[in-house]
Structure formats: structure tokens, C-alpha cells
C-alpha positions as CSV (number, residue, x, y, z in Angstrom):
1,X,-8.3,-31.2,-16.6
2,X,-7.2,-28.9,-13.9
3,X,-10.1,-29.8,-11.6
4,X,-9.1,-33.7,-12.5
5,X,-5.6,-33.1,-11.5
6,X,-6.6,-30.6,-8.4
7,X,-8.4,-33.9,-7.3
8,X,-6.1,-36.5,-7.7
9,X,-3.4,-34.5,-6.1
10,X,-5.3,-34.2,-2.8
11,X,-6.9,-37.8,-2.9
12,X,-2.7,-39.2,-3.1
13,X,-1.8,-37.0,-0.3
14,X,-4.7,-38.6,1.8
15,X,-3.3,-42.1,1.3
16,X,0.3,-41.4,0.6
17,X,3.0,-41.8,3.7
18,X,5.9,-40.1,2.3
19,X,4.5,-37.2,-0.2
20,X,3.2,-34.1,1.8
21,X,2.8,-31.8,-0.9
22,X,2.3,-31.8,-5.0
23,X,3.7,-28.5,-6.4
24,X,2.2,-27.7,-9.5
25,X,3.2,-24.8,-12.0
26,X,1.0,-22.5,-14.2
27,X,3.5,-21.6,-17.1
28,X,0.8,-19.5,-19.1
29,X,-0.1,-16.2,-17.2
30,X,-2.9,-16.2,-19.1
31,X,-3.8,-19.7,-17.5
32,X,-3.1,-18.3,-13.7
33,X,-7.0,-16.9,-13.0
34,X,-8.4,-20.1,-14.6
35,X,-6.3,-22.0,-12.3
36,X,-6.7,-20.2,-9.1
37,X,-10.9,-20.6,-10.1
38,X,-10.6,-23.9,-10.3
39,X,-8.7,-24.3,-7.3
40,X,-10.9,-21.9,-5.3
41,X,-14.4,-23.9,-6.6
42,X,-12.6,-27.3,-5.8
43,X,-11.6,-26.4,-2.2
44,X,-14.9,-24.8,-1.9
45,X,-14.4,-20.9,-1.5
46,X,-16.2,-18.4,-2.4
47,X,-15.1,-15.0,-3.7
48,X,-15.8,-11.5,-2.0
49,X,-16.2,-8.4,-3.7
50,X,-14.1,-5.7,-2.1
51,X,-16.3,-3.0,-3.8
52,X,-19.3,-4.2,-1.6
53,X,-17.9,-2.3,1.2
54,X,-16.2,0.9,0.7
55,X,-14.1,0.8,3.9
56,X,-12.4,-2.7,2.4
57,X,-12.6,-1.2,-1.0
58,X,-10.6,1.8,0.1
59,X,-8.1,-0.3,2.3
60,X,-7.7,-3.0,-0.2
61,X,-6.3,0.0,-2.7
62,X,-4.2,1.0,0.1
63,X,-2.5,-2.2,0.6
64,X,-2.3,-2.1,-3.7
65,X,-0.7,1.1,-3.7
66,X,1.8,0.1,-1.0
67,X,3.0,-3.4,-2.8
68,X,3.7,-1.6,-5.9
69,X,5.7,1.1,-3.7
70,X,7.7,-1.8,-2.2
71,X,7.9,-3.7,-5.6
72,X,9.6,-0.7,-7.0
73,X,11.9,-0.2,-4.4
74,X,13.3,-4.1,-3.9
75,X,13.0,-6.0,-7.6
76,X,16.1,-8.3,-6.7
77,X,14.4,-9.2,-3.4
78,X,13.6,-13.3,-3.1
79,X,10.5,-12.6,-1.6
80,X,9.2,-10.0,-4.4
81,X,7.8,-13.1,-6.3
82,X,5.0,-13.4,-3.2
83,X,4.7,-9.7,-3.0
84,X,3.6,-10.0,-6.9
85,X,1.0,-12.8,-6.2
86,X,-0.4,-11.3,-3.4
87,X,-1.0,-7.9,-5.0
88,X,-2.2,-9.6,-8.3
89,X,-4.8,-11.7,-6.2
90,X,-6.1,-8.2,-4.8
91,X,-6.2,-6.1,-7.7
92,X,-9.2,-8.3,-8.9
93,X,-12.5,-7.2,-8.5
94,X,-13.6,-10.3,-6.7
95,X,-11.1,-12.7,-4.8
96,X,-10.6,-15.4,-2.4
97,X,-10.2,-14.3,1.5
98,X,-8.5,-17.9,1.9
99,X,-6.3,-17.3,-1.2
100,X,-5.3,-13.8,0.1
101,X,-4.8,-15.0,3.4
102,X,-2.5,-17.6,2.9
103,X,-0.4,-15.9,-0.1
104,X,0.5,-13.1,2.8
105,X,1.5,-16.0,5.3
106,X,5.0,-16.7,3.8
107,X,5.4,-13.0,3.3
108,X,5.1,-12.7,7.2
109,X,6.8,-15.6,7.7
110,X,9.8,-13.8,5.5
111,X,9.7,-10.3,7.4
112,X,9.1,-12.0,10.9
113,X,12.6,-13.9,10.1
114,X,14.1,-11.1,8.9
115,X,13.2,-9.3,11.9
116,X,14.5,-11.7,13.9
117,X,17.9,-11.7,12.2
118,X,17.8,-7.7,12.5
119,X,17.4,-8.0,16.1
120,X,19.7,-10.8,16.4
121,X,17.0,-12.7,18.4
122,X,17.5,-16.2,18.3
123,X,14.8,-18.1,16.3
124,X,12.3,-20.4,16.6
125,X,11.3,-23.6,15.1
126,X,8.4,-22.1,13.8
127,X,6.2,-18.6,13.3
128,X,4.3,-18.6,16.4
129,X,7.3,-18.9,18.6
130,X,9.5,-16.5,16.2
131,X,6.6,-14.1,16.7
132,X,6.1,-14.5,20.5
133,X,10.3,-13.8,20.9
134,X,9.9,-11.0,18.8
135,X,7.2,-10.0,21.9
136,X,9.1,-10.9,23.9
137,X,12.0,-8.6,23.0
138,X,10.4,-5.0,23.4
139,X,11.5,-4.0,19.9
140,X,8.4,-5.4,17.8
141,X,5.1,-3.4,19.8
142,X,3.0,-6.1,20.9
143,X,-0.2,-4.2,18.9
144,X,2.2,-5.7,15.8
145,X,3.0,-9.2,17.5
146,X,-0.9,-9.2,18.4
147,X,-0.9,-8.3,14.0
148,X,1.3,-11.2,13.1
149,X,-0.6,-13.9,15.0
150,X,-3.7,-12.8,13.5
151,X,-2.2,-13.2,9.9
152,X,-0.5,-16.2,11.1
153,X,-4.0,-17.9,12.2
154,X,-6.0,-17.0,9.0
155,X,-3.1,-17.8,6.7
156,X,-2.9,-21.4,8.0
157,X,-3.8,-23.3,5.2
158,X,-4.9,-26.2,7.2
159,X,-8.1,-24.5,8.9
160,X,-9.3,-24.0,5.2
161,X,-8.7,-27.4,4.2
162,X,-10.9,-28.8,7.3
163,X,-13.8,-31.0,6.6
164,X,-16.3,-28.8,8.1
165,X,-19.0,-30.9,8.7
166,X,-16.5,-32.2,12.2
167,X,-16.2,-27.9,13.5
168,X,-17.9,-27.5,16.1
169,X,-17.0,-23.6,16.0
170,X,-19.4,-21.0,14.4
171,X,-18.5,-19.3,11.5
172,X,-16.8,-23.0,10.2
173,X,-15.0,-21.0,7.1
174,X,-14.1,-17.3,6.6
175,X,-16.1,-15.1,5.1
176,X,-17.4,-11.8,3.8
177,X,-18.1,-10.3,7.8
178,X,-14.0,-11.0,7.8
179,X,-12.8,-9.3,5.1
180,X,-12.2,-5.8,7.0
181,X,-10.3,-7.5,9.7
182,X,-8.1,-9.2,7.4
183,X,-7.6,-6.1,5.0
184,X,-6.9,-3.9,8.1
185,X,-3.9,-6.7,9.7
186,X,-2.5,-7.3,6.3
187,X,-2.5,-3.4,5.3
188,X,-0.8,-2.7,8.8
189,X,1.5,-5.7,8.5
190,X,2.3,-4.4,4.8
191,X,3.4,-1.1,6.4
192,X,4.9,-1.9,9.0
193,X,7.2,-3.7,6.7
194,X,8.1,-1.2,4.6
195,X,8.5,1.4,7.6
196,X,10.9,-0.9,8.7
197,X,12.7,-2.2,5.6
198,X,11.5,-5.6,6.5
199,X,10.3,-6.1,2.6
């Protein structure tokens, strides 16, 4: 059913001119891995094992330890909901690098605002430019800015939607080789965040 649905979602998107999304909810928890599966074997992903490699192993507990640290210090916060997702995706044993990446995109979309707002730096009309005036501005080190972007690239969900057969780039998907680099931007991110209050 789900990979029916899953399906006939994205073909009405392709030929709809209004509709640019379907939102669909998973009101069983227990329902929430099947679903994310299904979603990750429709859209063609395929899971890493963070125990493979001991230095994402040991990073990815890191970046565990420090959302439950900032999930016990802000429960009321809006974003905390994302924060959840995000930290349930990478408690698993195996998980999607695409469905990490782009659960941590509107988490660094929320903390780049708020940094923004903090600084009282005018914003943008979207991430890459919020990012590059928070470069811009001397307060956010550019190593960070240089951070965000990064996160901002991999967590665009359109360059895992692609059909890859028209890339002419080489690796056309992200994969296991990537799964340090992300771990180490989003555990940097994640803590620079808290450092600064941002989450």
C-alpha cells in the first residue's frame, strides 16, 4: 500500500501544475520504520552501516549524545520535533545518508534564521544567501559558513530525486565514502548550535 501511494504521489506531482508537494502522515510509531523503508527502496537508497567504520560509528554516537543533551534542555522548542527525527533516524543501526541529510536541512535552516535574527542581520530569500550574510558579517567563522553550505548542498532534496541516468558528474548519488564528511559537518553544525543557543 505505502509503496502504491509513495508512487502515485510522485507520478501527480510530475503532471500536476498547481500541487508541489503531498504531505503524508504516519500516525502509528510503530509504522514510522516501515514507512521510511519503503520510502528509501522507492526513491532508490540504500542504507549505510555506521558500525562499518569506527570513526563514523564513534561520531555518529556523538552527534546522538548531543541531540538528547539539547532535547533535554529545550522540550517546548518548535524545532524539537526535527531534532527527534533526526536523532531517531541515527540511532538505527543502518540508515539512509539522503534521509539523514535532508532531516538536518530544516534544522539548519531554523538555527541559520535564528542566527540571523540574533545578529539582527537582515535576511535572505533563501538559505544560501542567509548563510553567505551570516559570512559576510564576521560573527559566524567562515570554517562554520563553509559547514552550513555543505549541509545545505547534501540536504537538498532535489539532487536525490534526480534521474541519474542525465548526471554527468561522478559519484551520481551519495554514498558510503560520504558518510564521514557528513557525520563530521552535521556533528559540528549540532554543536555549534548548542554552543550558541541556536537549538
Amino acid at each position: 500500500i505505502m509503496r502504491i501511494l509513495i508512487t502515485r504521489a510522485f507520478a501527480w506531482l510530475k503532471i500536476s501544475q498547481v500541487m508541489t508537494g503531498v504531505d503524508c502522515y504516519v500516525y502509528d510509531q510503530g509504522e514510522v520504520q516501515i514507512w521510511s523503508q519503503a520510502m528509501d527502496a522507492i526513491l532508490g537508497r540504500t542504507a549505510v552501516t555506521s558500525g562499518s567504520d569506527q570513526v563514523a560509528l564513534l561520531i555518529r554516537n556523538s552527534i546522538v549524545s548531543t541531540l538528547d543533551s539539547i532535547m533535554l534542555q529545550g522540550p517546548a522548542d518548535p524545532v524539537i520535533d526535527k531534532i527527534a527525527g533526526l536523532r531517531s533516524i541515527l540511532a538505527r543501526e543502518q540508515f539512509t545518508l539522503q534521509t539523514v541529510c535532508s532531516l538536518a536541512r530544516p534544522i539548519l535552516e531554523v538555527a541559520v534564521n535564528r542566527e540571523c535574527e540574533r545578529r539582527q542581520i537582515k535576511k535572505a530569500n533563501d538559505l544560501c544567501g542567509n548563510i553567505e550574510r551570516l559570512n559576510a558579517s564576521k560573527f559566524t567563522p567562515p570554517w562554520i559558513a563553509s559547514t552550513y553550505h555543505f549541509l545545505r548542498v547534501v540536504g537538498n532534496e532535489n539532487i536525490h530525486d534526480r534521474d541519474i541516468n542525465k548526471l554527468c558528474y561522478r559519484p551520481q548519488v551519495i554514498g558510503a565514502a560520504d558518510m564521514v564528511p557528513i557525520l563530521s559537518h552535521l556533528s559540528r553544525a549540532i554543536e555549534y548550535w548548542r554552543d550558541h543557543h541556536l537549538l
